[in-house]
C-alpha positions as CSV (number, residue, x, y, z in Angstrom):
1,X,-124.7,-105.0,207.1
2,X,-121.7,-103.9,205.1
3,X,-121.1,-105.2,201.2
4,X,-117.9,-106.0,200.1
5,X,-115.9,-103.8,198.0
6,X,-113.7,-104.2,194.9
7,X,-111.5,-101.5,193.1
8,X,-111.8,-100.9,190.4
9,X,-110.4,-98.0,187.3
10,X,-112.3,-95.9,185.1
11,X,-111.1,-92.9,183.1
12,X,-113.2,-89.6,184.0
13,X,-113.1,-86.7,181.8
14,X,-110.8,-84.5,183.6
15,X,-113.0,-81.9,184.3
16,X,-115.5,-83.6,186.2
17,X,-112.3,-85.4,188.1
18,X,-111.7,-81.9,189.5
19,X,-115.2,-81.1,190.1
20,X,-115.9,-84.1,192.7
21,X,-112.3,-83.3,194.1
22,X,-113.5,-79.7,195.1
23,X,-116.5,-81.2,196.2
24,X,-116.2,-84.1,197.9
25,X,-113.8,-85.3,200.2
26,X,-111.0,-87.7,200.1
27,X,-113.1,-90.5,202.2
28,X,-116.1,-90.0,200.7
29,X,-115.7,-89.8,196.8
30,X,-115.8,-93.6,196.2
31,X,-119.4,-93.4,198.0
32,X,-120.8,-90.3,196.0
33,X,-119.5,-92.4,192.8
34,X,-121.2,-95.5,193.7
35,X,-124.3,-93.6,194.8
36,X,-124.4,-91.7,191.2
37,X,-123.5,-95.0,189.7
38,X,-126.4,-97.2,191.5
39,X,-128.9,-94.3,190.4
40,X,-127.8,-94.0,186.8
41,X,-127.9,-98.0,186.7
42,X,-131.6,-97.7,188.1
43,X,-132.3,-95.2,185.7
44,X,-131.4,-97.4,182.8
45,X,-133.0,-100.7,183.3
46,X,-136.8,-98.9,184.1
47,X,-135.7,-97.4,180.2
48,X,-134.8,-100.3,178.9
49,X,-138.2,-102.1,180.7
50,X,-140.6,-98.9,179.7
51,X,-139.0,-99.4,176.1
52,X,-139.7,-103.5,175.8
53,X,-143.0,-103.0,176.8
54,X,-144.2,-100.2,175.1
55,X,-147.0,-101.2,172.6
56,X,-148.3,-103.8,175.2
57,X,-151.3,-102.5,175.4
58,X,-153.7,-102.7,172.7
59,X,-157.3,-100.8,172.6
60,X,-159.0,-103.6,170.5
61,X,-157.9,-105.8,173.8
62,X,-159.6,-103.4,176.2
63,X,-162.6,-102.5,174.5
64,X,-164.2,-101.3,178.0
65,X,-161.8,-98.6,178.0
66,X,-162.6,-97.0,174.8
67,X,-164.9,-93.9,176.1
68,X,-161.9,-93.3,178.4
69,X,-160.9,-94.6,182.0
70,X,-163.0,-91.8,183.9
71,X,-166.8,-93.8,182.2
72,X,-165.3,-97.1,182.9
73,X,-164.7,-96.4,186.5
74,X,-168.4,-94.3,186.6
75,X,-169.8,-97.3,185.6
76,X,-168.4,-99.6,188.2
77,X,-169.7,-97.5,190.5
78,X,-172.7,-97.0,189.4
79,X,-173.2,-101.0,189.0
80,X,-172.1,-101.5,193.1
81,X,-174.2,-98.6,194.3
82,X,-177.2,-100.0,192.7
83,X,-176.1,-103.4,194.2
84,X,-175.6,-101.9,197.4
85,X,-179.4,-100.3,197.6
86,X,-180.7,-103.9,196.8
């Protein structure tokens, strides 16, 4: 499935114009831009969602967890293997 394309212009500091011209060919520039550009894109909005949501969770909601995840989960399995022998 191919996506439609658009051109479009950015300025690049000059330097790192060069650098992807020694590195990357001709026909394949717009694609190693795109990919870095996707990525970076990606990389932003899980910041900007790990940043919204931070502070969610609040102990005094989740007082089961307060000796710590490792006892919560013992006791679960405790409880099941008892109900298990039954």
């Amino acid at each position: 499935m191919s996506t439609a394309t658009k051109q479009a212009n950015f300025l690049l500091p000059e330097d790192l114009l060069e650098e992807l011209k020694k590195a990357v060919s001709k026909r394949q520039q717009s694609k190693v831009v795109a990919d870095a550009l996707k990525k970076e894109l990606k990389r932003l909005k899980l910041e900007k969602v790990l940043n919204t949501s931070f502070g969610a969770w609040k102990d005094k909601d989740h007082p089961e967890f307060k000796e710590g995840t490792e006892a919560y989960v013992r006791r679960l399995r405790k409880s099941t293997r008892l109900s298990r022998l039954q």
